[in-house]
Backbone of each chain as ProteinMPNN parsed JSONL, in Angstrom:
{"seq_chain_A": "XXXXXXXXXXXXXXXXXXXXXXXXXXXXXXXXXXXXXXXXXXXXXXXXXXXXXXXXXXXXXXXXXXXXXXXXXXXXXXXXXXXXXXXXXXXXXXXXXXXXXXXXXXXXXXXXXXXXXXXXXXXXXXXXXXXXXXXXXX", "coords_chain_A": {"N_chain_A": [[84.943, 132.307, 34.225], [85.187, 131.97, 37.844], [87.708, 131.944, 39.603], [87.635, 131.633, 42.581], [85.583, 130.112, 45.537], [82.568, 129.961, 46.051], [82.759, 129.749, 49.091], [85.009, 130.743, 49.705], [84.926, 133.381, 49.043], [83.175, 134.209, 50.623], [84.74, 134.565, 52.931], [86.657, 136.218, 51.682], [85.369, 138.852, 52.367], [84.995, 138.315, 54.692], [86.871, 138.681, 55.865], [87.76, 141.147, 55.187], [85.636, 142.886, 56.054], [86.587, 142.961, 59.12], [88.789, 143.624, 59.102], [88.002, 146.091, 58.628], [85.906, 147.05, 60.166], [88.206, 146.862, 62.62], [89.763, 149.153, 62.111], [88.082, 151.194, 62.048], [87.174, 151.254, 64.594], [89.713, 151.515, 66.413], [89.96, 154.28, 64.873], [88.611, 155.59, 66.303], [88.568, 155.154, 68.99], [91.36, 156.587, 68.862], [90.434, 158.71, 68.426], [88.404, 159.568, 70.149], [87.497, 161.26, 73.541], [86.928, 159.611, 75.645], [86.245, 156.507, 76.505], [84.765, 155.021, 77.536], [82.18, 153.212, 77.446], [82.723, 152.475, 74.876], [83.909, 149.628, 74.282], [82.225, 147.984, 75.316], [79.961, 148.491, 73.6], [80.909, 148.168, 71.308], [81.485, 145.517, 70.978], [79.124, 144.665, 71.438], [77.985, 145.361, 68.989], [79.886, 143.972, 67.264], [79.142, 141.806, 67.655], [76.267, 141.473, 66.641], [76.944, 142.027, 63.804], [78.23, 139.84, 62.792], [76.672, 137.793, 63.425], [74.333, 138.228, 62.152], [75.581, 138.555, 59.488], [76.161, 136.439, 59.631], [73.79, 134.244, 59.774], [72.185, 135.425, 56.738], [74.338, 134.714, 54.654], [74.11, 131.724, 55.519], [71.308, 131.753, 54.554], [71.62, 131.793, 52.249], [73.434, 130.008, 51.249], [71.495, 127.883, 51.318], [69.461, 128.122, 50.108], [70.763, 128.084, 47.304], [71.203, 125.368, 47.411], [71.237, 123.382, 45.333], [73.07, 124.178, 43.451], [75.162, 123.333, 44.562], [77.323, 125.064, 46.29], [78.355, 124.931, 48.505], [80.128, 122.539, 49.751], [80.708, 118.669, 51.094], [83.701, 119.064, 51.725], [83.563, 121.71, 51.699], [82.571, 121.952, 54.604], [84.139, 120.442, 55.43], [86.819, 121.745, 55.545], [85.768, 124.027, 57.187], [85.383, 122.787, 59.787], [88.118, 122.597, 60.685], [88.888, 124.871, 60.434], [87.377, 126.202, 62.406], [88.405, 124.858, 64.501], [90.933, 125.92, 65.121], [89.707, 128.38, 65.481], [88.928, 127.826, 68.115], [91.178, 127.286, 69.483], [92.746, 129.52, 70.084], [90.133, 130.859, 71.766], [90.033, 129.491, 73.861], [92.724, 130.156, 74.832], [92.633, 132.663, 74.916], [90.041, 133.416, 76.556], [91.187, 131.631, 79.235], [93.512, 133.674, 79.875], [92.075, 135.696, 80.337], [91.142, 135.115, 82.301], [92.928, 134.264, 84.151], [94.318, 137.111, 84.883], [92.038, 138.926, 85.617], [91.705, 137.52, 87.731], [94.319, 137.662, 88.793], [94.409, 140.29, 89.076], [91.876, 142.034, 90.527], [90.624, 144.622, 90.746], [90.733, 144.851, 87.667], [89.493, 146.771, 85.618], [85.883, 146.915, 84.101], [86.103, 148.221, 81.303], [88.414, 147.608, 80.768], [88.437, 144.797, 80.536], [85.789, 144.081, 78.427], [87.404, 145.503, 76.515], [89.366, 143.31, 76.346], [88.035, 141.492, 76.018], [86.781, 141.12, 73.511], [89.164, 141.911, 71.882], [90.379, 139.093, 71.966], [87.889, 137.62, 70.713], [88.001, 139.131, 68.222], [90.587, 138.23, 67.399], [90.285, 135.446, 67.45], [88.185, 135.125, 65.404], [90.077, 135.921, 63.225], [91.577, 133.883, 63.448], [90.607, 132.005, 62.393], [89.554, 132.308, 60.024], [91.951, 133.198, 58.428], [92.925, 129.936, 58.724], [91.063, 128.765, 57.391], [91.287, 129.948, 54.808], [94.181, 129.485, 53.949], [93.908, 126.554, 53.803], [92.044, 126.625, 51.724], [94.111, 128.197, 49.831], [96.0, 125.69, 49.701], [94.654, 123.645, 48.795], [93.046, 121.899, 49.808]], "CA_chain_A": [[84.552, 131.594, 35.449], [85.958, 132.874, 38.309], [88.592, 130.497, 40.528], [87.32, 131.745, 44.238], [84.598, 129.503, 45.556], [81.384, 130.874, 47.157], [83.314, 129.732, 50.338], [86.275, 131.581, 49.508], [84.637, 135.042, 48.721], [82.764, 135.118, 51.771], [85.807, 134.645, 53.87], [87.282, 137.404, 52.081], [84.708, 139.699, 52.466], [84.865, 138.386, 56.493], [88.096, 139.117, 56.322], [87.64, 143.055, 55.173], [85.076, 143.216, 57.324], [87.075, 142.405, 60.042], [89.733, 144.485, 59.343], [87.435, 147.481, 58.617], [85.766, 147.428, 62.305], [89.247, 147.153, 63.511], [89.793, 150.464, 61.849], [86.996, 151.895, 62.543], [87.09, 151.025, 66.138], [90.646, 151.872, 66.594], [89.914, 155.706, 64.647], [87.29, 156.307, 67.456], [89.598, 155.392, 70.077], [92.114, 157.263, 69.519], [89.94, 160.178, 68.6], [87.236, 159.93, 71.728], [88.346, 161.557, 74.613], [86.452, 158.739, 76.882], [86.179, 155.308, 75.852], [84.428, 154.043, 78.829], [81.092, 152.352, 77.245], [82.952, 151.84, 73.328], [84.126, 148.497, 73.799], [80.939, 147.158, 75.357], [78.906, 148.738, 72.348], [81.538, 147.967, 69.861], [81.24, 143.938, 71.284], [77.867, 143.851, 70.829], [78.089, 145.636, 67.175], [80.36, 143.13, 66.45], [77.986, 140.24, 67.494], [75.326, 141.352, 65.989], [77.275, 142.608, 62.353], [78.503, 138.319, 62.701], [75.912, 136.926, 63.713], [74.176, 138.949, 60.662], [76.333, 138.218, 58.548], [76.257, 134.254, 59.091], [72.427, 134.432, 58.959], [72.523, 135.986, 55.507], [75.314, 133.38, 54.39], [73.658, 130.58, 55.681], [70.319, 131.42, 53.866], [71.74, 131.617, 50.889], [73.946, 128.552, 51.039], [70.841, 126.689, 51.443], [68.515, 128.641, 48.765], [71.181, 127.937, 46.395], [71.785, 123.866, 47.308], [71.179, 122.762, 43.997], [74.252, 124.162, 42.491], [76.571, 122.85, 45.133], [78.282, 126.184, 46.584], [78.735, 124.053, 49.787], [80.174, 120.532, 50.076], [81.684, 118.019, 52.07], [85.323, 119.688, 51.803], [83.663, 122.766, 52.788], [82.168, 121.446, 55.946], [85.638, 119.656, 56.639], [87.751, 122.9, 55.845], [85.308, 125.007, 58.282], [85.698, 122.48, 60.956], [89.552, 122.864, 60.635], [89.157, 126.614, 61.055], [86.966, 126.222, 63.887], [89.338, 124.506, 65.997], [91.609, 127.106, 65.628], [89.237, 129.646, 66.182], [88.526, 127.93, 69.299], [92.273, 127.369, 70.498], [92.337, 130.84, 70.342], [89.118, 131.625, 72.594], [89.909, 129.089, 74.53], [94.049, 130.463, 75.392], [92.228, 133.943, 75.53], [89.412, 133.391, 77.934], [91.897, 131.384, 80.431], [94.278, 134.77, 80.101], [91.229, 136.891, 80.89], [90.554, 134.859, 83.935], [94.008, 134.998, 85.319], [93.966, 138.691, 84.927], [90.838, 138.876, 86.942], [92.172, 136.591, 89.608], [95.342, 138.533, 89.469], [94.523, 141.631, 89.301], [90.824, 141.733, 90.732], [90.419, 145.647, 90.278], [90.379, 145.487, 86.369], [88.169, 147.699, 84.943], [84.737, 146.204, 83.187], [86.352, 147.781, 80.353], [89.098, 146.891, 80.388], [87.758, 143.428, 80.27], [85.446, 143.911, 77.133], [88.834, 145.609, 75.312], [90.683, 142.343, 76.31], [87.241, 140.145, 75.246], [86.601, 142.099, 71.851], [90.702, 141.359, 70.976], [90.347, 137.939, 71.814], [86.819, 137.511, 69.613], [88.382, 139.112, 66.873], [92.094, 137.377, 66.868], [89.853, 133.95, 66.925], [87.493, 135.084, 64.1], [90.762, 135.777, 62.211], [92.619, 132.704, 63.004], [89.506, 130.845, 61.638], [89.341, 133.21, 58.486], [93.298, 132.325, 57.992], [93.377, 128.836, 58.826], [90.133, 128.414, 56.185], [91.998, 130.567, 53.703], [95.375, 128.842, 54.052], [93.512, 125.533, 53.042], [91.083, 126.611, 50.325], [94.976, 127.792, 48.874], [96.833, 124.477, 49.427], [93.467, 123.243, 47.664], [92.935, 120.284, 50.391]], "C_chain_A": [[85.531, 131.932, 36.573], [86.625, 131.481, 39.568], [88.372, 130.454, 42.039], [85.814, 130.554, 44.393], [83.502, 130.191, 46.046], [82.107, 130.904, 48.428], [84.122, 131.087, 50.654], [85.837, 132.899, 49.471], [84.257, 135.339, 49.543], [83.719, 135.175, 52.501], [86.533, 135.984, 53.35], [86.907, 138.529, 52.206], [84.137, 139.588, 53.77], [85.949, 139.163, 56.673], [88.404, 140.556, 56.14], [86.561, 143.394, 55.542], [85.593, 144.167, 58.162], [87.616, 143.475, 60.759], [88.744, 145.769, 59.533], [86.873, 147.744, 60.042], [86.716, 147.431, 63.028], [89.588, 148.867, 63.273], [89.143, 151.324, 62.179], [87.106, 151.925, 63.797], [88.459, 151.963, 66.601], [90.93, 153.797, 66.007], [89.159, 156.234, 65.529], [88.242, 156.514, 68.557], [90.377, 156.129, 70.137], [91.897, 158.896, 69.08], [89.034, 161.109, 69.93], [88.107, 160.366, 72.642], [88.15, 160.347, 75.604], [85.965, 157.497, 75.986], [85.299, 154.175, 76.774], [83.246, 152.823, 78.474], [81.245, 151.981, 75.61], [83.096, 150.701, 73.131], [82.891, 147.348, 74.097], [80.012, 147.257, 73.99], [79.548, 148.25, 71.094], [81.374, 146.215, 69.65], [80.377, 143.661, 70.918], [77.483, 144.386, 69.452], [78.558, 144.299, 66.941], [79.683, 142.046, 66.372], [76.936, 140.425, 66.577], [75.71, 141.616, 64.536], [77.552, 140.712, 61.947], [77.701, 137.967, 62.608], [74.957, 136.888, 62.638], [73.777, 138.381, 59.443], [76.168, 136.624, 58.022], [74.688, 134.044, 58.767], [72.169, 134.085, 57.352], [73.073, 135.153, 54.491], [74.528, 132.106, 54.162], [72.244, 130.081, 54.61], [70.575, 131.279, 52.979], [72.5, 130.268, 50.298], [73.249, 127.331, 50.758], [69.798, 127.108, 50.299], [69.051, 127.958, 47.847], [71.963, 126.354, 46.176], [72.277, 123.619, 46.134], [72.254, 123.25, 43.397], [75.504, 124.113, 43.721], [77.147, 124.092, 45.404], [78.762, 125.93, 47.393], [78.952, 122.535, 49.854], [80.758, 119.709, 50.981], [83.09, 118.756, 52.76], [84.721, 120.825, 52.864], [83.307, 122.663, 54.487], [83.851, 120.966, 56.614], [86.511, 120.842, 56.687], [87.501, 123.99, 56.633], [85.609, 124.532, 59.577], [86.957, 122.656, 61.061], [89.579, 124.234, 61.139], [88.605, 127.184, 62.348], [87.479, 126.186, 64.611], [90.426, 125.401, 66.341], [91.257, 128.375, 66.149], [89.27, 129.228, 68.051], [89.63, 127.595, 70.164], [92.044, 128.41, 70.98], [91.534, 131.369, 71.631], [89.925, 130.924, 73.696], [91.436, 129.785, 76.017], [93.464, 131.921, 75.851], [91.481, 134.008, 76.829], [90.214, 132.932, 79.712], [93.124, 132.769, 80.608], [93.735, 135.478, 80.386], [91.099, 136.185, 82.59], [91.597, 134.679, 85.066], [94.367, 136.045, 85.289], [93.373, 139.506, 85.593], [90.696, 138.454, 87.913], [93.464, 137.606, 90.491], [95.463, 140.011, 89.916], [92.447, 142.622, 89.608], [89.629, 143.108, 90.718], [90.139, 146.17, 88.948], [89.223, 146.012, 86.119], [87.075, 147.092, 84.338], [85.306, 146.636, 81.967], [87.296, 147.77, 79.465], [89.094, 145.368, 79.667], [87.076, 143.352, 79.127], [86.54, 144.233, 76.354], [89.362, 144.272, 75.007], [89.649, 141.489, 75.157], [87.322, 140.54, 73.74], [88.253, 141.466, 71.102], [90.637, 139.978, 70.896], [89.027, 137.477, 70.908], [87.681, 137.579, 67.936], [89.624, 138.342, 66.677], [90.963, 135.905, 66.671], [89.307, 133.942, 65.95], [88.89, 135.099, 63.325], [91.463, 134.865, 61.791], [91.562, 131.526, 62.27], [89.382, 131.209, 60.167], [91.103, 132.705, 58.187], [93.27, 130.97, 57.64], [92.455, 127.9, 57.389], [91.026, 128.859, 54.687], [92.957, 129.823, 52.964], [95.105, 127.052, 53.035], [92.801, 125.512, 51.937], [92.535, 126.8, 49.469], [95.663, 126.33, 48.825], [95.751, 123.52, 48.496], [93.429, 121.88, 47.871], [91.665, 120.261, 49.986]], "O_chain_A": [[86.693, 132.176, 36.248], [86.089, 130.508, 40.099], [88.777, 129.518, 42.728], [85.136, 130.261, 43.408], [83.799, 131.272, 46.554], [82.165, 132.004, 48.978], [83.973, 132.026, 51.436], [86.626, 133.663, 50.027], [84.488, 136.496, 49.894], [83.648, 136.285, 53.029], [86.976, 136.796, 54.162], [87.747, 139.429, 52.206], [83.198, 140.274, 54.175], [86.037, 140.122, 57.44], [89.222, 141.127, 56.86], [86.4, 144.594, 55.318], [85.435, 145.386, 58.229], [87.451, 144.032, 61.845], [88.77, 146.391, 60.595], [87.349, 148.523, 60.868], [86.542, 147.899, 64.153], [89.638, 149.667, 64.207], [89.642, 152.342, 62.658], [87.141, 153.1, 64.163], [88.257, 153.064, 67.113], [91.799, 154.506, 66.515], [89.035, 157.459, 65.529], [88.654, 157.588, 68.994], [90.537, 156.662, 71.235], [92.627, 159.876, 69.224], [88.953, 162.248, 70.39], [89.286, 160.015, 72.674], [89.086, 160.049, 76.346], [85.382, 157.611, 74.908], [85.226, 152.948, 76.701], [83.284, 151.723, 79.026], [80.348, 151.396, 75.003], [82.656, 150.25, 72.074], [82.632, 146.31, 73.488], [79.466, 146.296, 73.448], [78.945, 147.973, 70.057], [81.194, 145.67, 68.561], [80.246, 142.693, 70.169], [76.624, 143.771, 68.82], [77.787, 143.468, 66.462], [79.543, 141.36, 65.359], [76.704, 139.555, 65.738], [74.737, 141.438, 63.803], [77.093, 140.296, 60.883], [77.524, 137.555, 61.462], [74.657, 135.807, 62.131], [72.809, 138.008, 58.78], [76.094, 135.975, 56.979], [74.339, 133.713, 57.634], [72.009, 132.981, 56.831], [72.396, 134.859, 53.506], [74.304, 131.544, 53.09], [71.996, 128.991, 54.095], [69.834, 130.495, 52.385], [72.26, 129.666, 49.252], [73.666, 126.268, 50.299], [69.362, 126.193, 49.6], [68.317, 127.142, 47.291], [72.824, 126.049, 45.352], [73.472, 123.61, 45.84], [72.508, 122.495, 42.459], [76.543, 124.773, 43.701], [77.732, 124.387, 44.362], [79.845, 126.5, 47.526], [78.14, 121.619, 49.978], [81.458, 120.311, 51.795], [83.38, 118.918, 53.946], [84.978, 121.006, 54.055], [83.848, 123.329, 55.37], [84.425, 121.092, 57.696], [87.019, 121.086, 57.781], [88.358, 124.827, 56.918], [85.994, 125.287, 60.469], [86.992, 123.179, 62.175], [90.214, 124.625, 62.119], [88.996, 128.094, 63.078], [87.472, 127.011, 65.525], [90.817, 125.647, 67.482], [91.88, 129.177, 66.845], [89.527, 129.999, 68.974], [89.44, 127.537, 71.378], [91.376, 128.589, 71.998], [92.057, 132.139, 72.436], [90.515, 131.66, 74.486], [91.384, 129.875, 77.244], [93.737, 132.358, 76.968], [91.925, 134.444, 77.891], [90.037, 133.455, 80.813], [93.652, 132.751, 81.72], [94.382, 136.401, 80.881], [90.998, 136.743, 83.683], [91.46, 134.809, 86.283], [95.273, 136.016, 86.122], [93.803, 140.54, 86.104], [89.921, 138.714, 88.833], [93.654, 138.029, 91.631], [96.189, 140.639, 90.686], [92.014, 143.57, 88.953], [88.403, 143.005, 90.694], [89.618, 147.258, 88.708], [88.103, 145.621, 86.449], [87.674, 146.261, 83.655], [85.259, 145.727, 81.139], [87.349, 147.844, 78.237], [89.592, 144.976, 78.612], [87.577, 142.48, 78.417], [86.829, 143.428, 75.469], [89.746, 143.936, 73.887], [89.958, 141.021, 74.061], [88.133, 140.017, 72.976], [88.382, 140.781, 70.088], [90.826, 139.503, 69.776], [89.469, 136.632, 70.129], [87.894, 136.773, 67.03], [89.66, 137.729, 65.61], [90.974, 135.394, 65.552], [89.55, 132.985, 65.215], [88.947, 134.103, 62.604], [91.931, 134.662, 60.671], [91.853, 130.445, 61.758], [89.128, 130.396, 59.278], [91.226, 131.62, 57.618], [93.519, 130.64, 56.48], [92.825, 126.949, 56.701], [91.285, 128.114, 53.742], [92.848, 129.506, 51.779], [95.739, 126.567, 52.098], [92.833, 124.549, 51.171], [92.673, 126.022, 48.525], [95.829, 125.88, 47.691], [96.145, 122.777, 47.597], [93.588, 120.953, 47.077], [90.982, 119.25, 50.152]]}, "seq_chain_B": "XXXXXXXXXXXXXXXXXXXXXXXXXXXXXXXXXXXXXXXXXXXXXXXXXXXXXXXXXXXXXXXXXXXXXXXXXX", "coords_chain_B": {"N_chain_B": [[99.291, 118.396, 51.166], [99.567, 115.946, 49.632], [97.445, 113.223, 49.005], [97.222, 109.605, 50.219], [95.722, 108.305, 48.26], [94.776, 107.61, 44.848], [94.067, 108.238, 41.926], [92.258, 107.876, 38.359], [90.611, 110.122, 37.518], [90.83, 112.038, 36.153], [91.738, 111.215, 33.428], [89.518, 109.482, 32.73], [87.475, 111.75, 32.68], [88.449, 113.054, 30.491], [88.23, 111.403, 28.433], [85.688, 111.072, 28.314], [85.063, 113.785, 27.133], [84.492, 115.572, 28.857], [83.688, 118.696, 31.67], [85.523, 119.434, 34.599], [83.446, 121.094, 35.427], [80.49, 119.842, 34.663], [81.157, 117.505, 35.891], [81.26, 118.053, 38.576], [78.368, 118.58, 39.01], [77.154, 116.818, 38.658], [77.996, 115.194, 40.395], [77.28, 116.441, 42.7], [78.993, 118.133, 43.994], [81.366, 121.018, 44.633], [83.112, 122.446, 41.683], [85.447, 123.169, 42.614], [85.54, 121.228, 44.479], [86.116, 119.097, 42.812], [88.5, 119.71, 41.179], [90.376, 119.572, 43.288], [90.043, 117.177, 44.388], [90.998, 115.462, 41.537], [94.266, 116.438, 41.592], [94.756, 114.911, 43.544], [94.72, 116.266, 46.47], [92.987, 116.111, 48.298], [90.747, 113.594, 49.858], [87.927, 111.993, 48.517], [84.476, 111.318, 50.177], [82.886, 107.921, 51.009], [80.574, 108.126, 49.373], [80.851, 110.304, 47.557], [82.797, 109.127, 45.719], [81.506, 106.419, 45.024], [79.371, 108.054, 43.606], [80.724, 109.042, 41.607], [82.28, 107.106, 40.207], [79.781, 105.865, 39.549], [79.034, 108.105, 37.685], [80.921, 107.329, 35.498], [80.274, 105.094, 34.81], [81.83, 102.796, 35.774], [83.877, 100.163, 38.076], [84.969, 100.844, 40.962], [87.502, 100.712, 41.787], [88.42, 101.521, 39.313], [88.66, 104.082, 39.19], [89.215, 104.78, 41.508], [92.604, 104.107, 43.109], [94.302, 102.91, 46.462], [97.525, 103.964, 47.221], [99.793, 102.621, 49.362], [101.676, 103.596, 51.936], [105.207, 103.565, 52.657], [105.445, 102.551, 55.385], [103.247, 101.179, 56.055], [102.6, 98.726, 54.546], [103.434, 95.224, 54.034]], "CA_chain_B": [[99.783, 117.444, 51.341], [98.876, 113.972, 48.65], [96.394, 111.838, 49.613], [97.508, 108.6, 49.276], [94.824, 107.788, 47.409], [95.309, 108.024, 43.664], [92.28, 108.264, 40.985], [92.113, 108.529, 37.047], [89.56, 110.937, 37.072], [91.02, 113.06, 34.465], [91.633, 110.9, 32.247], [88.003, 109.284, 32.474], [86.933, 112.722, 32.278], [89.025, 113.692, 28.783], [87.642, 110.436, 27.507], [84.381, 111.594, 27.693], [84.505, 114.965, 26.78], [83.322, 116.2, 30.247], [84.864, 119.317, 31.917], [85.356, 119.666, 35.942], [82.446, 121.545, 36.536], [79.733, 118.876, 34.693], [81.114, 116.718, 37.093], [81.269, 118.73, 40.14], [76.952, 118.874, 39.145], [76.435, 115.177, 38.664], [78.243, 114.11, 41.567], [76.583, 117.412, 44.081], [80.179, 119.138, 44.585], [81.667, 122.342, 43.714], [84.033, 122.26, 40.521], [86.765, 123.416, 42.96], [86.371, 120.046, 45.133], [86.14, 117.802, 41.56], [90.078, 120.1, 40.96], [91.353, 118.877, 44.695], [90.482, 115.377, 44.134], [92.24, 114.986, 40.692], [94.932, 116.703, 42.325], [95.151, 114.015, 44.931], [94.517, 116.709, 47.395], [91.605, 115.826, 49.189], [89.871, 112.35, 49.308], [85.972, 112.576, 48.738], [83.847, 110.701, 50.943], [82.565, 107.118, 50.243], [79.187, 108.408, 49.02], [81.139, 110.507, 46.61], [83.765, 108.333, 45.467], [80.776, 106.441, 44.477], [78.58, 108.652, 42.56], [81.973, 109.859, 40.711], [82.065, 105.763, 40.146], [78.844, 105.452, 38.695], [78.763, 108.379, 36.616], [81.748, 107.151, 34.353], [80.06, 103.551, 35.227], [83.172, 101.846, 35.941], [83.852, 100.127, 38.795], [85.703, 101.949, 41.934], [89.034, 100.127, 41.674], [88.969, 102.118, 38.094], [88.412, 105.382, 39.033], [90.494, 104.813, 43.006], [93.581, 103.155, 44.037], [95.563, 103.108, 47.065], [99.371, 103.31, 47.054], [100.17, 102.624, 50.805], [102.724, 104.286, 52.62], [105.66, 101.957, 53.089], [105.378, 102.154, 56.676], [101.839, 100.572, 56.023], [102.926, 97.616, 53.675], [103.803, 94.292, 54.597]], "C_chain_B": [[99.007, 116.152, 50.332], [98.724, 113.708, 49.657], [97.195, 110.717, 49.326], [96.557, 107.439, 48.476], [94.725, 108.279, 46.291], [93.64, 107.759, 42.99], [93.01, 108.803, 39.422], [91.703, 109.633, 36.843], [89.808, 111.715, 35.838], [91.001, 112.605, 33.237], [90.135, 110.027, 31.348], [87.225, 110.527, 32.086], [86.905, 113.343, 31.042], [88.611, 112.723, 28.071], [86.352, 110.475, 27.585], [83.778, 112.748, 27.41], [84.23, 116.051, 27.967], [84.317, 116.793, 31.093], [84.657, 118.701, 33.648], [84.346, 120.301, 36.328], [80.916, 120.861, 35.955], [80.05, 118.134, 35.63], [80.911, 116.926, 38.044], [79.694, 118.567, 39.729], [76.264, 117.75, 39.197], [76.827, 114.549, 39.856], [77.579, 115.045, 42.603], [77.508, 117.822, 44.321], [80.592, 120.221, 44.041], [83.219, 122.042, 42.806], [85.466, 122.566, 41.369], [87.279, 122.068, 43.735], [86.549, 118.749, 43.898], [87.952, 118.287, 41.615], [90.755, 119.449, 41.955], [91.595, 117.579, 44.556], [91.156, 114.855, 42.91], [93.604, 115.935, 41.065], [95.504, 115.984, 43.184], [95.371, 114.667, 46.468], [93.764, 116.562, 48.332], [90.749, 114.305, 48.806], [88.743, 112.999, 50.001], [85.695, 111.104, 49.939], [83.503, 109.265, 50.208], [81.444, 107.228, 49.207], [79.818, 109.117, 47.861], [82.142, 109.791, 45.562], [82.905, 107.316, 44.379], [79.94, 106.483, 43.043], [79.748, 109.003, 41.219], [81.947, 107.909, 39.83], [81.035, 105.1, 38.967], [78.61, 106.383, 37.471], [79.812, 108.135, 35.12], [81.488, 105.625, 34.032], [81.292, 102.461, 34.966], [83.386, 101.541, 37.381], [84.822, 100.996, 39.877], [86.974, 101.859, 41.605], [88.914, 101.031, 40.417], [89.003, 103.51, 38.256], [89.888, 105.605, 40.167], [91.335, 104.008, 42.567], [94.423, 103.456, 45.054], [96.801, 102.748, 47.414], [99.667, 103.761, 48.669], [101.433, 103.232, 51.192], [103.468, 103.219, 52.653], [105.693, 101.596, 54.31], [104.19, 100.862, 57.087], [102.088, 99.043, 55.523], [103.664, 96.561, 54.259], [104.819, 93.548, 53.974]], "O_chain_B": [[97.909, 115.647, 50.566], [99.288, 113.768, 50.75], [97.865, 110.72, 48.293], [96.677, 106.239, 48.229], [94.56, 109.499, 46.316], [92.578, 107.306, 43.416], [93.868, 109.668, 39.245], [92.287, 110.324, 36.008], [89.121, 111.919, 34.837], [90.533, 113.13, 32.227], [89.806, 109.939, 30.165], [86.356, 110.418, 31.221], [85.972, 113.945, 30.51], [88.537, 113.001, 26.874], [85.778, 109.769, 26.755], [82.569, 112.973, 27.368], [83.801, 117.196, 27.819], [85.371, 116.244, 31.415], [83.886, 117.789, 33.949], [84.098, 120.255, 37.533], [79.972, 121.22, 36.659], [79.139, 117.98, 36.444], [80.315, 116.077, 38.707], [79.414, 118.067, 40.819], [75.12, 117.587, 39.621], [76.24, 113.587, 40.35], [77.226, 114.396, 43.588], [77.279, 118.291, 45.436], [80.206, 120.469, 42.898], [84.213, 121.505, 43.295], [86.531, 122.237, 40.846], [88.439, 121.668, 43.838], [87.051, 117.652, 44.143], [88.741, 117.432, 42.017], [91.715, 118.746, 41.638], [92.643, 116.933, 44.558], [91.88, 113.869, 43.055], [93.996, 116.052, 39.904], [96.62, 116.245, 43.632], [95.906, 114.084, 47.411], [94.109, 117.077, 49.396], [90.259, 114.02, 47.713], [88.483, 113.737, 50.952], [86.475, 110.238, 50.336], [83.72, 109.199, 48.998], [81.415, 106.454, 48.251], [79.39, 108.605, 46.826], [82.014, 110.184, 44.402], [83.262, 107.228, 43.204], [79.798, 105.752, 42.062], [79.424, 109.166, 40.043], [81.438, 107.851, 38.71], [81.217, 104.323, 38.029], [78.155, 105.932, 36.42], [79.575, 108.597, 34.004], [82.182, 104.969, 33.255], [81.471, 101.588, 34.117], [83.149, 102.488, 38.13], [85.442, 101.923, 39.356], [87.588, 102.828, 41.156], [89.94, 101.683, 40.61], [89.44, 104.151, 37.3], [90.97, 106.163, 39.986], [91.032, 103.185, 41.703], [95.342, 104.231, 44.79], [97.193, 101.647, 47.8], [99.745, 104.914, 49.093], [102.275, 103.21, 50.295], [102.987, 102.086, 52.677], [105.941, 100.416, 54.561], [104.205, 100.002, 57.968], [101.68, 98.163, 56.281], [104.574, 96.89, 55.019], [105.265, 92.537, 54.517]]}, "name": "protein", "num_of_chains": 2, "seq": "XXXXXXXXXXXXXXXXXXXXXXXXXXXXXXXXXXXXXXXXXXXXXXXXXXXXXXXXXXXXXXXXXXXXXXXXXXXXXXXXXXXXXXXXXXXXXXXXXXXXXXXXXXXXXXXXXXXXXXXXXXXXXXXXXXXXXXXXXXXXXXXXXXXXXXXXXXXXXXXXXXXXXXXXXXXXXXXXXXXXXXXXXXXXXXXXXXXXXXXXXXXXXXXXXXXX"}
């Protein structure tokens, strides 16, 4: 019987994901000569590989009620990871928008690079902060 | 971090034979949140607290108790 929960496995199979489109992304970059329309396309990859992904997740969480793969805890240990995801957006987006105040020339994509880093650092601090608690085994 | 809410469960559980993951199926949770709560890691909800309650049919006080903080105590 294996000691990860359903929870737990998908997080770590968000979490090498995650990493792997960082890799991926980051071997393009610094192979492309021009990067000008990657981070817009790579943004909306990433939405749509998430968005996906939770889909997928979700149906099955609910196909498979009857044997409990989802419970209370997990609901309370996702909202926990939420809120950190959404410090996160929230410290990012206000650093994109004094960026854009301050410096009112940035590039469009520049701006998806910055959004795309800030997306993914919040997906990860939500994939941590979940992690962190499935080990302390609140 | 302990709950400070304490519970038999285990030992209601070894007195009837019955592992962590029958229970996790009678009460609707996964065998990892039946481990947290005898652990004293995580308190369940009232609804589970409960069902955990009725399936060893003993009343709550036998399954719960809470040992108050002393800040709490009068």
């Amino acid at each position: 019987m294996s000691t990860l929960s359903f929870q737990e496995k998908c997080l770590y199979a968000e979490l090498i994901g995650t990493v792997a489109f960082v890799g991926v992304l980051l071997a393009f970059a610094a192979r492309a000569s021009s990067t000008l329309y990657a981070y817009p396309r790579a943004l909306i990859a990433y939405a749509v590989i998430y968005f996906g992904y939770s889909f997928v997740v979700n149906r099955r969480s609910r196909f498979k009620s009857g044997d409990y793969l989802i419970d209370e805890r997990d609901w309370m240990i996702e909202s926990k990871g939420i809120r950190a995801s959404h410090n996160i957006l929230v410290i990012g987006v206000v650093y994109l928008i004094i960026r854009i105040v301050d410096a009112p020339t940035l590039s469009a994509t520049r701006i998806f690079n910055r959004l795309l880093v800030i997306l993914v650092l919040s997906s990860v601090a939500r994939i941590v902060q979940m992690l962190r608690l499935y080990q302390a085994s609140v | 971090m302990k709950s400070a809410i304490r519970n038999n469960i285990r030992e209601l559980r070894a007195a009837q034979g019955m592992t962590q993951l029958d229970l996790a199926e009678l009460i609707g949770v996964t065998r990892q949140t039946v481990n947290a709560i005898e652990l004293d890691k995580y308190s369940p909800s009232l609804e589970v607290a409960f069902r955990i309650a009725q399936v060893f049919s003993v009343p709550l006080d036998r399954v719960f108790r809470y040992d108050a903080p002393p800040a709490c105590r009068r």
